[in-house]
N, C-alpha and C positions, 0 to 999 in steps of 0.2 A: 504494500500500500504506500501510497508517496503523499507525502503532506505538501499542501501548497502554502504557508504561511500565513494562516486567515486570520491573525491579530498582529498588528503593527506592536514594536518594540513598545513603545510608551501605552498601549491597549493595556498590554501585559505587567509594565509596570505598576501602572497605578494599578489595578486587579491586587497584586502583591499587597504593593503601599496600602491597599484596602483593608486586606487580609490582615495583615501585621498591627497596624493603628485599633482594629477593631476586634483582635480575637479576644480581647480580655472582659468584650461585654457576651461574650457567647463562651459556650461550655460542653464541648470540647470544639478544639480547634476545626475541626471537620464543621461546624454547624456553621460558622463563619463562612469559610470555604463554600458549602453550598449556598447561601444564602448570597453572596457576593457573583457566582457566578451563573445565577439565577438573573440576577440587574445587567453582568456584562453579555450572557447569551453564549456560553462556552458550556463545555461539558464541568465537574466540579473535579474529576479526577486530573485535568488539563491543568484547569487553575492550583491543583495541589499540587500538581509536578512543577509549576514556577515557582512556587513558593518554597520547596522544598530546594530546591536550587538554587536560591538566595540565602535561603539560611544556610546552605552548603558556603556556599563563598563567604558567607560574615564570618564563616568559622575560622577563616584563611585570617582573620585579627581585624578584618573589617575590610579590606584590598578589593580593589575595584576588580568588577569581570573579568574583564580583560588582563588583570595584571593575574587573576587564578588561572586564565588560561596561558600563560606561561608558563606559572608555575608548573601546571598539569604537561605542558612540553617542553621543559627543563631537563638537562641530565642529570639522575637522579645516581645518588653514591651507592655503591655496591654496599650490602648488609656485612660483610666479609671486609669491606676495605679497612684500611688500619690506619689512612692517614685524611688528610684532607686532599690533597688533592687527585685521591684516588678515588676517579668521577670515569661513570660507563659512559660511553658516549655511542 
């Protein structure tokens, strides 16, 4: 199946920003979640998947998208290596 992109980048954001500002008057985070993408017209398992992908990256210390997808294609140190600059590349 191939996705065409049917929510513009800022759709999705604010959806988030929605989500996030508002889960603490809903109980559990899922009622939020539905309830939000009920107004934006998505499926709620869609909107949980962006949502979870930003609290993925805030985890990276707060570091922008972009800078976690480097991080994510960074050469990453062998578990085995003994120094620093012993990097797999």
């Amino acid at each position: 199946m191939i996705t065409t992109g049917r929510y513009s980048p800022e759709v999705k954001e604010r959806a988030v920003r929605m989500v996030l500002e508002h889960e603490r008057e809903y109980d559990p985070q899922w009622a939020a979640i539905v309830s939000i993408a009920e107004k934006i017209g998505c499926c709620p398992e869609t909107l949980r998947k962006w949502v979870r992908r930003v609290e993925r990256t805030a985890s990276f210390g707060g570091r922008t998208r972009s800078c976690a997808r480097r991080l994510r294609f960074s050469p990453r140190r062998s578990s085995t290596a003994d120094r620093d600059d012993d990097i797999i590349h």
